[in-house]
C-alpha positions as CSV (number, residue, x, y, z in Angstrom):
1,X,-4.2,19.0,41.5
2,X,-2.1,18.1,44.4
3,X,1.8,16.9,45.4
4,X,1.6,14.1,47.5
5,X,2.9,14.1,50.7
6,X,3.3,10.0,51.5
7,X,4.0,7.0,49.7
8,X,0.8,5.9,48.4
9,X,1.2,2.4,49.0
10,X,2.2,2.4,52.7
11,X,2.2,6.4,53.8
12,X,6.1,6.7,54.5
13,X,6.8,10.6,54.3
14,X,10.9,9.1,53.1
15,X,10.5,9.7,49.4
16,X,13.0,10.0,47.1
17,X,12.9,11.5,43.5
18,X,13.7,8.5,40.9
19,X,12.7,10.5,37.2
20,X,12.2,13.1,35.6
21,X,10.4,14.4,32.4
22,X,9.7,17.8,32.9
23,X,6.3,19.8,32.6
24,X,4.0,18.4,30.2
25,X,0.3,18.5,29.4
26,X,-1.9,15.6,30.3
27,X,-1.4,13.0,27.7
28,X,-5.1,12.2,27.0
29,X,-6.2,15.2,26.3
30,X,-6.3,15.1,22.7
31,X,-7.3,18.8,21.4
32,X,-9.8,20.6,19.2
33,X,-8.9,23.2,17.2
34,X,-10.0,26.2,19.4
35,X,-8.0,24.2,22.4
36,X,-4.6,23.9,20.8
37,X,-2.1,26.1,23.1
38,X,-4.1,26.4,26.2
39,X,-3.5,23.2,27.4
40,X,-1.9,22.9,31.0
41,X,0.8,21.8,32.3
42,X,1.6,19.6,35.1
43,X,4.6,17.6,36.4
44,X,5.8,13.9,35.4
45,X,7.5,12.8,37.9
46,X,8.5,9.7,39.4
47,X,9.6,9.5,43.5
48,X,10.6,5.8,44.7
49,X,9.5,4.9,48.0
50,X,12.4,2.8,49.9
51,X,10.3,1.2,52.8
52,X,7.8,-0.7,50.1
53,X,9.5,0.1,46.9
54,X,6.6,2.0,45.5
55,X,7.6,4.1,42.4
56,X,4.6,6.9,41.8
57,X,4.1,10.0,40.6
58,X,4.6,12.8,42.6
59,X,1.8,14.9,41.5
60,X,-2.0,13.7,41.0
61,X,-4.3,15.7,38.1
62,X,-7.8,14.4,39.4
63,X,-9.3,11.4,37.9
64,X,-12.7,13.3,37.0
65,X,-10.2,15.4,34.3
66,X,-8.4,12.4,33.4
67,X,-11.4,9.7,33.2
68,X,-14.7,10.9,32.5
69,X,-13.9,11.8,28.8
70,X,-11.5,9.1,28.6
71,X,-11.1,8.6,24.7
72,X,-8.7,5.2,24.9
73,X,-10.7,1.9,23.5
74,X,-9.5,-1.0,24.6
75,X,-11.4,-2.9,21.2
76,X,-8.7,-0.5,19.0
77,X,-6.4,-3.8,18.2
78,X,-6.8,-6.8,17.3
79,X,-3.6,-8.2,19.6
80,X,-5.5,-6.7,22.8
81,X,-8.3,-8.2,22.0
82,X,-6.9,-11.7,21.1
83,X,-4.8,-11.2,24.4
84,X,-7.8,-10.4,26.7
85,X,-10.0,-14.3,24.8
86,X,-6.7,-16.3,26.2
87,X,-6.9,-14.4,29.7
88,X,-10.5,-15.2,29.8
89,X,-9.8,-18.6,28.9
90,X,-7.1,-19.4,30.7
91,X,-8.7,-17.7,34.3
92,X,-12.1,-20.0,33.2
93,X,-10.0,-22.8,32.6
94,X,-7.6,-22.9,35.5
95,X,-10.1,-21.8,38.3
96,X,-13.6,-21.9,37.6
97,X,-14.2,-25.0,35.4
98,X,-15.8,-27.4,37.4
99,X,-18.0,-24.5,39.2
100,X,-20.0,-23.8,35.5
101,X,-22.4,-27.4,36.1
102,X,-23.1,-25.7,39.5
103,X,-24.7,-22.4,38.0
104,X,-22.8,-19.4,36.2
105,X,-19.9,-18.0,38.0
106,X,-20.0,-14.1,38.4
107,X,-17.3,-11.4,37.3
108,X,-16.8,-7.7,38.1
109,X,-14.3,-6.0,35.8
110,X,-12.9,-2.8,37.4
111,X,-12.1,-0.2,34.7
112,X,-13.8,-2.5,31.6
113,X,-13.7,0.1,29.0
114,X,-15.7,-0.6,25.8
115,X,-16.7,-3.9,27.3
116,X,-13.4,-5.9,25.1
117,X,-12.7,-8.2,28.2
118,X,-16.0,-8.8,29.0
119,X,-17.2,-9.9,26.1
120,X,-15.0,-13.1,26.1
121,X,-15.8,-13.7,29.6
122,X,-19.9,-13.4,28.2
123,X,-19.0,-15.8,25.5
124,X,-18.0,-18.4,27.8
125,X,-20.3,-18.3,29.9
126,X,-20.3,-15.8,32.8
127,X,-22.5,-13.3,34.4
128,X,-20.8,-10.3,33.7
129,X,-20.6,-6.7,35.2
130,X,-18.2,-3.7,34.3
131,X,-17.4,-0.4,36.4
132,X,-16.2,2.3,33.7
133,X,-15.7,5.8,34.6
134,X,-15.6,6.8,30.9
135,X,-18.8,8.2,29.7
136,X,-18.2,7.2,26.2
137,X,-16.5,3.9,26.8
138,X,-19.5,2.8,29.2
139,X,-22.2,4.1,26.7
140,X,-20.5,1.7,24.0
141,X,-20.0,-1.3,26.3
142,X,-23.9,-1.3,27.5
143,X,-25.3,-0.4,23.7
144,X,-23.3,-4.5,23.2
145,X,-25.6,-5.8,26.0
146,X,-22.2,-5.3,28.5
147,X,-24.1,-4.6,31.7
148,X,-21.9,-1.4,32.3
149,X,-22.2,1.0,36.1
150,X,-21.0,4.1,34.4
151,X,-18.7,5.3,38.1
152,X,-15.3,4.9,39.7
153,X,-14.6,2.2,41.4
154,X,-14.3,2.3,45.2
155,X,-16.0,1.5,48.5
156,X,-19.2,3.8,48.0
157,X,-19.7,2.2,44.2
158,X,-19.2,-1.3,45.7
159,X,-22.1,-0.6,48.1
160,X,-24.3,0.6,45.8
161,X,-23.5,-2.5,43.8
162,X,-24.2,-5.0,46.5
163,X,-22.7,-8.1,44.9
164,X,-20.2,-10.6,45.4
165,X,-18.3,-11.9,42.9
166,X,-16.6,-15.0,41.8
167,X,-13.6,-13.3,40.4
168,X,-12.4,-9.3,40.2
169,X,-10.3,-8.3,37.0
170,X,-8.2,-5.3,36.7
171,X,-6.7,-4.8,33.6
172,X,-4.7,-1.7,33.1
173,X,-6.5,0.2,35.7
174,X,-5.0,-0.5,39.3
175,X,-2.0,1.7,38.5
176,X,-4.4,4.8,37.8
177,X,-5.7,4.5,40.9
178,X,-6.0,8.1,43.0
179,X,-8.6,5.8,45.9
180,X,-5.8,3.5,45.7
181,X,-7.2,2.0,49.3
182,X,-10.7,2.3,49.2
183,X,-10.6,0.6,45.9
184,X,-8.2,-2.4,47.2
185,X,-11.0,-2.8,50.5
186,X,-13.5,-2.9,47.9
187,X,-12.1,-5.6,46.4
188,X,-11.5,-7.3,49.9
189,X,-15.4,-7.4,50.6
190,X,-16.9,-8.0,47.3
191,X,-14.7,-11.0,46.3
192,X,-16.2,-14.3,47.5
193,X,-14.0,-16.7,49.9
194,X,-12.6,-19.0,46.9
195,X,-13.0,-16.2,44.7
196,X,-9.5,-14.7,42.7
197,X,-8.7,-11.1,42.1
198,X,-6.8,-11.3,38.9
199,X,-4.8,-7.5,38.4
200,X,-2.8,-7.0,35.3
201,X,-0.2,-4.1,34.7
202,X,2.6,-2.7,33.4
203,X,5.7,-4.5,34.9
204,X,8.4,-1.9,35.9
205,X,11.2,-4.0,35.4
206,X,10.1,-4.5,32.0
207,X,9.9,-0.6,31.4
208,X,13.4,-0.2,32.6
209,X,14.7,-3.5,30.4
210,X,13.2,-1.6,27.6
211,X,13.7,1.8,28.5
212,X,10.2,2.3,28.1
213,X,10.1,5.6,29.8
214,X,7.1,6.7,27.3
215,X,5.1,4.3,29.8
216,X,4.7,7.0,32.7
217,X,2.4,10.0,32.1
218,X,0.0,11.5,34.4
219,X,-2.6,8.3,34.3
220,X,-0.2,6.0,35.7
221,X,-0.1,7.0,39.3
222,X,1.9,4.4,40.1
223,X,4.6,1.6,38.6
224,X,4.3,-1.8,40.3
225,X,6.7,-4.7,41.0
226,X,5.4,-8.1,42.3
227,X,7.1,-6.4,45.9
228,X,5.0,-3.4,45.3
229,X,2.0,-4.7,44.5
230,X,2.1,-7.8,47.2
231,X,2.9,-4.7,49.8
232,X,-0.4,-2.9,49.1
233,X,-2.4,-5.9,49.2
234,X,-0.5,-7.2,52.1
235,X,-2.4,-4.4,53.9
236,X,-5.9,-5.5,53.3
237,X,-5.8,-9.4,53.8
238,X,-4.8,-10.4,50.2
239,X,-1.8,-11.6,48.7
240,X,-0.3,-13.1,45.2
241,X,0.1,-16.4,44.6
242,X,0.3,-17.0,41.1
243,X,1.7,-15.2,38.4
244,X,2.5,-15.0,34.6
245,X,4.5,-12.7,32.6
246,X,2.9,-11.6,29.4
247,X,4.2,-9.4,26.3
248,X,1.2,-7.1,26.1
249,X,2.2,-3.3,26.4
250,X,5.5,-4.3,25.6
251,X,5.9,-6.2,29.1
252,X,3.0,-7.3,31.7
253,X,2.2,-9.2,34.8
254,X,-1.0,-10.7,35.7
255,X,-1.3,-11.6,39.1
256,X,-3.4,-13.9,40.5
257,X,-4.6,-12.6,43.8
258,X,-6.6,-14.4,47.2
259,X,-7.7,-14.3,50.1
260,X,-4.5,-13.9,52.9
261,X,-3.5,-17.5,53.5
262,X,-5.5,-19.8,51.5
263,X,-3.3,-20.6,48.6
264,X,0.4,-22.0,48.6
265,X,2.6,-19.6,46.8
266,X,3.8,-20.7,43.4
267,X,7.0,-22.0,42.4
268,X,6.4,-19.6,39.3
269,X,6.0,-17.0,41.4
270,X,8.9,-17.4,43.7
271,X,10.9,-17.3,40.7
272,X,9.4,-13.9,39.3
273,X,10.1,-12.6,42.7
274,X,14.0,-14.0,43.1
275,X,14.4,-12.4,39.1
276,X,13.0,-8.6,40.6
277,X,16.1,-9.2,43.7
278,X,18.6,-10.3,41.0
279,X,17.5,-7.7,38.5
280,X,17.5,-4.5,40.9
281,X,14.5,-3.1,39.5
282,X,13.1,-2.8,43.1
283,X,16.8,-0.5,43.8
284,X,16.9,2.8,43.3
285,X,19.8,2.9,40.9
286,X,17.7,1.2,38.3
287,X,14.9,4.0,38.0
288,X,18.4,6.5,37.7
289,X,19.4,4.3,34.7
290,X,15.8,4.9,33.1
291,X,16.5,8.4,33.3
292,X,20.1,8.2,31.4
293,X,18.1,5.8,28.7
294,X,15.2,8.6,28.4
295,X,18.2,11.2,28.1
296,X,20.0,8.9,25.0
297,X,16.7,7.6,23.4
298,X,15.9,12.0,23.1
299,X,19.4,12.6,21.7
300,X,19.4,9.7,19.0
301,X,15.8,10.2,17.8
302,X,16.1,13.8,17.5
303,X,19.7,13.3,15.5
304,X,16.8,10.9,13.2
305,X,14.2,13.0,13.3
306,X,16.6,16.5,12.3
307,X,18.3,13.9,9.3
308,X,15.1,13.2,7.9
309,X,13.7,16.7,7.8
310,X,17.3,17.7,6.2
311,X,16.3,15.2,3.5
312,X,13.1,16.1,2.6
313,X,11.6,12.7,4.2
314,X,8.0,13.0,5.5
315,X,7.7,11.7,8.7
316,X,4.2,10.2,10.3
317,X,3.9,9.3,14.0
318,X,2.0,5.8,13.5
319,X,-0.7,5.6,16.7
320,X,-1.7,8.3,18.9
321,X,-1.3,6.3,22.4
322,X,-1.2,8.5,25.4
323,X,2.5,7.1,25.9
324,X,3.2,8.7,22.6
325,X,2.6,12.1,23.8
326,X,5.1,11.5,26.9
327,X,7.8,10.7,23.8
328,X,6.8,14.0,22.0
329,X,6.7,16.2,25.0
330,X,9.7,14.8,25.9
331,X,11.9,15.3,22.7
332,X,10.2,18.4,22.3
333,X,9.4,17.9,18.8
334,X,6.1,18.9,16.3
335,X,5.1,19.0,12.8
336,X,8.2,20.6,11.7
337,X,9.6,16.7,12.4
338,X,6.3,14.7,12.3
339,X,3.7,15.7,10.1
340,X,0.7,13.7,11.8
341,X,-0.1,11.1,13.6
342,X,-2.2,8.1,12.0
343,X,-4.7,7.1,14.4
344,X,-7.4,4.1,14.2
345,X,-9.5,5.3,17.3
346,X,-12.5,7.4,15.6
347,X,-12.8,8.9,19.0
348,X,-9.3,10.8,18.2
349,X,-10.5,12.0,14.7
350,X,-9.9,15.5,14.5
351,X,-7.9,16.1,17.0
352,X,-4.3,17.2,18.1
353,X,-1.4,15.9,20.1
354,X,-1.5,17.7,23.4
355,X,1.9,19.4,24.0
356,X,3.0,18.7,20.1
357,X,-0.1,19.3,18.2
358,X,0.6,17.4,15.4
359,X,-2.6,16.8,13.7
360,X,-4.3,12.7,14.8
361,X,-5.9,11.9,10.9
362,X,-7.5,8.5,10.4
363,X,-5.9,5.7,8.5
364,X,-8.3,6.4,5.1
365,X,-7.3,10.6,5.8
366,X,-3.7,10.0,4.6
367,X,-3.4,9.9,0.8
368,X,-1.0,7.7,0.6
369,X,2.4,6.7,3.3
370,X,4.7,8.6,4.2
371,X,8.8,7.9,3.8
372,X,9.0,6.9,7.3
373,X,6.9,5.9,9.7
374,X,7.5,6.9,14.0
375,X,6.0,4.5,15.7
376,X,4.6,5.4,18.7
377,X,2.0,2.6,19.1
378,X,5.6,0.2,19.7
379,X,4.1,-2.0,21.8
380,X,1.4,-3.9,19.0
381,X,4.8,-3.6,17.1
382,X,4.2,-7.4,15.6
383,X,0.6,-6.6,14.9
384,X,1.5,-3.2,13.0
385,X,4.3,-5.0,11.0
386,X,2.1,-7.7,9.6
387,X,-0.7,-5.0,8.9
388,X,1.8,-2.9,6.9
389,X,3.5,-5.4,4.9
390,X,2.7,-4.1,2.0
391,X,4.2,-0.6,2.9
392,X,7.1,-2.5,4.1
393,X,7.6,-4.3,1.1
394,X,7.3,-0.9,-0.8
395,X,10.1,0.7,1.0
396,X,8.7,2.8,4.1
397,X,10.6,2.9,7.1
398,X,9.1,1.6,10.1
399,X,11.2,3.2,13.1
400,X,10.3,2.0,16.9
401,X,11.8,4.9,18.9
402,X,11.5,1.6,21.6
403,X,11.8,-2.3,20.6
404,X,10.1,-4.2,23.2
405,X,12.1,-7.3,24.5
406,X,10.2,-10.7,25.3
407,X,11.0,-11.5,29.4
């Protein structure tokens, strides 16, 4: 466990603290039993670089205790899933269609999980390889014929793997990133001259539309703009040229990435990247106005979250995301509000909320719903309203401590 010195983007030593959400455990741990109490505490916080505009955490907890015994499957939901077919189709369709009568086009996913992604790439067609550093994601994605390298990511792992590759995917991954360089030149060498590098994450000026401060914990090294992002890849001889703006997570960008100079900037893109000057979400002043949301969303919910113990009203967190336990930690609430969470990850069964230790029980553990549901799973908040219509018809209260906005 380390502070970091320089901006991990560019290496400027000018940092400048943007948020803060105190001490709090690493959100991923989920607990046993004989665990709960002895977790440890690190800190979540977020310094703003002004020479790139990074935003980062100021504090790394190693990616061999965050990642080996990763527990998150990316196959939990069905909008994730549905979201990564059209990404696979769309990439196929807009890049690589004519190349299929020529022989079958190669993709490397960095960070593939349970093998979700990969699996629609399979189905149409490709030659597919992931890189997982989970143990029990990778174990999952090879026993569904995913060929799965069970390592992190970086220079070494590319040279062991020895293959170039059509197109490199990211999804979710690039902002957990501690080899943040050696991973971005392993891209650069293993992606073939017409090849795309296609990197999808969690768009910081949609976090600060929706005051989605739940968003940063200890996983998400760092928070990207398109400046950001096109700053570090500036470095190693890529750049963005395309780019489109997606709902997943409550707000993402995938960027379509090349080679330096061989593809004309989109007009798309040149408007995404005129919004960020017009918004101010590259400024300073804009991650200081996430804090003073963070500050009123902990006031109001825990004015909600008092009422309805006042009243009698069982409360159950709905999802155990990691993001969740930023929210808990945050509000510095536990089962004397929130009685469990409800949890469709089997990986989680059994477990508790680091920080909160609320109990995780599976959807067929609860007897029957509570009077009020928390959601912290807010960003599959249309998937998780048409699932519990019947709850919703019956009375529960759904409450989503954040309501995602469409950019």
């Amino acid at each position: 466990m380390s502070t970091i010195p320089n901006c991990r983007i560019c290496g400027s030593s000018e940092l400048i603290d943007a948020i803060d959400l105190g001490e709090q455990p690493w959100g991923n741990h989920f607990l046993s039993r004989t665990e709960v109490g002895l977790e440890q505490r690190y800190p979540l916080r977020v310094v703003w670089c002004p020479l790139c505009c990074g935003a980062q955490l100021d504090f790394t907890v190693p990616k061999e205790v965050m990642f080996v015994k990763h527990t998150y499957l990316s196959g939990t939901t069905k909008s994730l899933t549905a979201h990564f077919s059209r990404v696979a189709k769309s990439i196929t369709e807009r890049y690589f269609q004519s190349a299929f009568g020529k022989g079958t086009c190669k993709v490397l996913d960095i960070g593939s999980n349970d093998g979700t992604l990969l699996r629609q790439f399979r189905d149409l067609g490709w030659d597919v390889t992931g890189v997982e550093s989970s143990v029990i994601a990778a174990e999952i994605a090879n026993s569904a014929g995913i060929r799965t390298i069970n390592t992190f990511y970086n220079e070494k792992a590319q040279d062991d793997l020895n293959e170039s590759f059509d197109l490199i995917h990211a999804s979710g991954v690039f902002f957990h990133l501690e080899e943040l360089h050696s991973v971005t030149r392993a891209v650069k060498s293993a992606l073939l001259p017409n090849g795309v590098f296609v990197v999808q994450f969690l768009y910081m000026k949609s976090i600060m539309v929706n005051g989605a401060f739940d968003q940063i914990y200890h996983e998400h090294l760092l928070y990207y703009t398109l400046r950001s992002l096109g700053a570090l890849l500036e470095q190693h001889g890529l750049e963005i040229f395309d780019a489109d703006a997606d709902p997943i997570h409550g707000g993402s960008i995938i960027a379509h990435i090349g080679h330096q100079g061989l593809r004309v900037q989109s007009t798309r893109l040149k408007g995404y990247i005129e919004a960020e000057s017009i918004s101010g979400c590259n400024e300073l002043k804009s991650y200081q106005e996430l804090q003073r949301k963070a500050a009123a969303l902990r006031e109001r919910d825990l004015i909600f979250l008092d009422s309805c113990s006042q009243k009698g009203r069982r409360v159950y967190g709905l999802g155990a995301p990691v993001k969740g336990n930023t929210l808990l930690n945050f509000l510095g609430v536990g089962e004397q509000h929130i009685q469990c969470l409800v949890e469709r990850n089997p990986l989680r069964k059994g477990t508790y909320a680091p920080g909160s230790h609320i109990p995780v029980l599976m959807e067929d553990e609860i007897s029957g719903p509570p009077d009020v549901y928390y959601v912290l799973a807010w960003n599959f908040k249309q998937e998780i309203l048409e699932r519990y219509r019947s709850d919703i018809d019956a009375g529960v209260e759904f409450y989503f401590p954040i309501d995602p906005k469409v950019l």
